[in-house]
Phi, psi and omega in degrees: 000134195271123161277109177249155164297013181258323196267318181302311179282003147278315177319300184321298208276003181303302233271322129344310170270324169305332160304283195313339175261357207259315215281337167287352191253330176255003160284308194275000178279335172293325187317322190305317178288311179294349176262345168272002161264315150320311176318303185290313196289307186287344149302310168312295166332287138034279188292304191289001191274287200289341161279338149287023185048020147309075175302132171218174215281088177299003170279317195297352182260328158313258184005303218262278184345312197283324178264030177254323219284290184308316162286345163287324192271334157314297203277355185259307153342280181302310180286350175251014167286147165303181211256332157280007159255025192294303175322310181286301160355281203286332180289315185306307174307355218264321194292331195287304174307305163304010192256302167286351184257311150319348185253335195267312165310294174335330209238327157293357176263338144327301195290123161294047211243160181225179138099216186281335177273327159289331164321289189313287255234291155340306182267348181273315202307313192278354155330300207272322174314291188317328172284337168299335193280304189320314174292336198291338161316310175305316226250179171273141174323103164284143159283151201294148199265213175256292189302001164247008164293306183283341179275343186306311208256353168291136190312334187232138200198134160268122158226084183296166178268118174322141182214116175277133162242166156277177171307290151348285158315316188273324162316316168304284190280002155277321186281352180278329140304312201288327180301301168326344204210021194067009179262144183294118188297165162293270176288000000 
């Protein structure tokens, strides 16, 4: 077989996008333990609301529960989809993340809190975002939805810089707040 530069830049990028979907596919299958540790951090979250007798809005805590849950069940989805639904697989997921990260605003937006439990409360939200941000880079752009438009325009809002963790990492650094600050880890 005769090698032309027309057959070597097909070859390429074949080999190329195959990377690129093998190399998004084994960050978002690790992703699968950190979105179920997001889950857990945000259960804490919770506890620590609710052992300082912090009332907070319950629908609104379904809502955020419920789309952290759909993003652990995405990212389980996109890694055992075949390689030719990886796209749609990853548009869902993209769309699930943005869903939990608007709702997750919301609801740090919700809260009133001062002192060392706004320390706290502050420092975990922005744990789980940044690590929710963090995956969004692998997958394809979704449109912007209205409710992460309205999580956009709240007065109170966090926008941490995306940080990819292990499973490990994010356990670290959600219990280095809670320690930190005198509090009982989480995990």
């Amino acid at each position: 077989m005769q090698s032309t530069r027309r057959t070597f830049v097909q070859w390429f990028t074949m080999a190329i996008g195959a990377l690129a979907v093998s190399g998004s596919t084994m960050f978002l299958t690790a992703c699968g333990n950190v979105a179920s540790s997001i889950i857990t951090a945000f259960q804490g979250i919770l506890k620590i609301l609710a052992t300082a007798g912090v009332i907070t809005n319950q629908p609104l805590i379904v809502a955020v529960t419920g789309a952290l849950d759909a993003v652990l069940g995405a990212v389980t989805a996109y890694a055992n989809a075949p390689a030719a639904d990886k796209t749609s697989f990853g548009m869902r997921l993209s769309l699930d993340i943005q869903l939990a990260e608007a709702r997750l605003q919301a609801f740090y937006s919700s809260l009133s809190l001062t002192g060392t439990m706004s320390i706290v409360i502050e420092g975990l939200v922005t744990v789980i975002l940044s690590t929710l941000t963090a995956f969004l880079p692998t997958l394809p752009v979704p449109p912007m939805t209205a409710e992460l438009k309205e999580a956009r325009s709240l007065p109170k809002q966090l926008n941490p810089a995306p940080k990819q963790r292990t499973d490990k990492q994010f356990r670290h650094d959600i219990d280095a707040i809670c320690t930190q600050n005198g509090m009982k880890p989480i995990f």
